[in-house]
N, C-alpha and C positions, 0 to 999 in steps of 0.2 A: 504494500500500500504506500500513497504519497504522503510524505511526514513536511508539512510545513515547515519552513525556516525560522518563523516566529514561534509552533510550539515547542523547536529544539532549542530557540531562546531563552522562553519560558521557564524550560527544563533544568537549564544550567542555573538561571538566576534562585530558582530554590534550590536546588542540592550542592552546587555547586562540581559538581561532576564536567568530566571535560566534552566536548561537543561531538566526538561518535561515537562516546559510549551515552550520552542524551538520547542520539538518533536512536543507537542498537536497542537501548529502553523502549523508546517509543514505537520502534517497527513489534519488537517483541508483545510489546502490552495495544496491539493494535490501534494505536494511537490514545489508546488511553492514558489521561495524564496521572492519576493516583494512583496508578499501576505501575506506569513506569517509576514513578518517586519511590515506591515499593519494594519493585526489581536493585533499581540504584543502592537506595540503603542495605539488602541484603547483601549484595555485590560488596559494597563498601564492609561492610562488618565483617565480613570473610577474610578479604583483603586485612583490615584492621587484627585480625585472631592470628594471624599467621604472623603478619610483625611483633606483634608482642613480645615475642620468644627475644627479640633483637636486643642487643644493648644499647643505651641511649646513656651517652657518656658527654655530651653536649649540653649547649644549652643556654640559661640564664638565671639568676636570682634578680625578682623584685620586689622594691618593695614599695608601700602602701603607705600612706598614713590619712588615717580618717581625717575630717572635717574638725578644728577643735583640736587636734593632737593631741588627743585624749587616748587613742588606738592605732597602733600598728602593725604590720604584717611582714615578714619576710616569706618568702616562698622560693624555692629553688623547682624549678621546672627543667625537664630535662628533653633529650630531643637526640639524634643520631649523630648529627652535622652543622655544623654552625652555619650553612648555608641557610636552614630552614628557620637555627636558632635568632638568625639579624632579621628576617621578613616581620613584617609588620602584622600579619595575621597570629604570629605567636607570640609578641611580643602585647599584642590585645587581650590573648589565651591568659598570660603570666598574669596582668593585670586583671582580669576579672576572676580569677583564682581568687588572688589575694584582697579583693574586694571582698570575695565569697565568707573568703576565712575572717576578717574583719566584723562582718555583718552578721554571722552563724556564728562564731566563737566554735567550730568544730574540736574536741580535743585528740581526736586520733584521726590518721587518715584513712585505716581501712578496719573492717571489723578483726581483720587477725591481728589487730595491734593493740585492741584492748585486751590488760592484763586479766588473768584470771582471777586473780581474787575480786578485782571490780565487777567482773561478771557474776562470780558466786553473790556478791553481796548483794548488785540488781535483781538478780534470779530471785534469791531470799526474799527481798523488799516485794517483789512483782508476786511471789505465790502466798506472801501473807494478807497482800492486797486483796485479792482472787477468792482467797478462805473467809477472809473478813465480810467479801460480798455474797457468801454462804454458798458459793462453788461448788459440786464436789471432786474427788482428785484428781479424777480424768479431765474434766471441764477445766480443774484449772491450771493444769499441766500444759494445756493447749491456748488459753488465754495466755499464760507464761510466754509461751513460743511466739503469740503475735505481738504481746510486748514486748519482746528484747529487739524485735526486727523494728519495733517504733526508735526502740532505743541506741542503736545501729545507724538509723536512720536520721538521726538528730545529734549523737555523736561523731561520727566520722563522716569526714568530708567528703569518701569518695561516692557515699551512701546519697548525699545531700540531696533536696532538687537547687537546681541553677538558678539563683536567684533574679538575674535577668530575663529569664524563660515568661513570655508569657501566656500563660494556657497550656505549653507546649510538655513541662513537668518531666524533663530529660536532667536525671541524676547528673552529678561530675563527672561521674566513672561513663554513662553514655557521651556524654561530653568531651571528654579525652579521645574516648573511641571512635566516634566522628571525625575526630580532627586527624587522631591518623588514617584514617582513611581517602582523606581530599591531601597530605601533604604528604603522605607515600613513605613514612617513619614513624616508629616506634614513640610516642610522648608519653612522659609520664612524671606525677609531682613526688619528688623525691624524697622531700622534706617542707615541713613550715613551723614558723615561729609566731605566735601573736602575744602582743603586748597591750595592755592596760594599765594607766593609770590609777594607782591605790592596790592591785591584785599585787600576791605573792609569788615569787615563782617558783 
């Protein structure tokens, strides 16, 4: 079938995907467009799964400071190649990270870095909660479960949703994975630092 020039436009301005793999979407999903953006993302996250494995030994640390200077952020973001680490699209990435962590106060970046006794003691807190609502132990073993995944969720950053997101509700961790997939390397936040004024550290 014939794929317009304008909806291969179309195509790239939302996913940002390059112009004949737009078309191959669009021929593929019969000129349908929510099909092809479909096709693209899964393509892209394949793509993304495989670089993972990669090391990303590049890169940049930025940093942040709220409104007030009241809160600060370091974050070190990492990348393959300092060719992709200088483009302005990652250097946007570093910056809305460190906004993220600013505005969320995340204290771990991924759930396997919270320590276990803080898990035991939330787990404790969450199935006394569960009992006190007159549960019983199966019911609240599994309320348990969907609370720590709240807890996960609000604690680490990579858990997060995107605070610029709107409507759209794409985690960090999706976040990242997008990105490698439009710049062809492995991204990942290596580390971060937040600071407050009056907190101990």
């Amino acid at each position: 079938m014939s794929i317009s020039a304008a909806d291969v436009k179309t195509l790239r301005e939302r996913t940002s995907a390059g112009m004949m793999d737009c078309k191959a979407a669009l021929v593929e999903a019969a000129g349908d467009m929510e099909k092809a953006v479909q096709l693209l993302r899964e393509k892209g996250l394949a793509v993304a799964a495989k670089k993972a494995t990669r090391a990303a030994s590049d890169g940049l640390v930025e940093a942040y400071i709220h409104v007030g200077g009241k809160v600060g952020v370091l974050v070190e973001l990492n990348c393959e190649t300092d060719f992709v680490a200088r483009t302005d699209e990652f250097r946007q990435l570093a910056r809305d990270i460190a906004m993220q962590i600013a505005a969320m106060a995340p204290e771990y970046l991924a759930p396997e870095d919270v320590p276990q006794e803080v898990l035991d003691r939330e787990r404790e807190i969450l199935l006394a909660q569960a009992k006190q609502e007159g549960k019983p132990e199966s019911i609240a073993e599994k309320m348990v479960a969907g609370r720590l995944r709240k807890f996960y969720d609000t604690t680490c950053l990579l858990r997060q949703e995107f605070i610029k997101d709107e409507g759209k509700q794409r985690s960090i961790e999706e976040l990242l994975t997008e990105t490698v997939a439009k710049v062809g390397e492995n991204v990942v936040i290596k580390r971060f630092s937040r600071f407050k004024i009056g907190e101990e550290a």
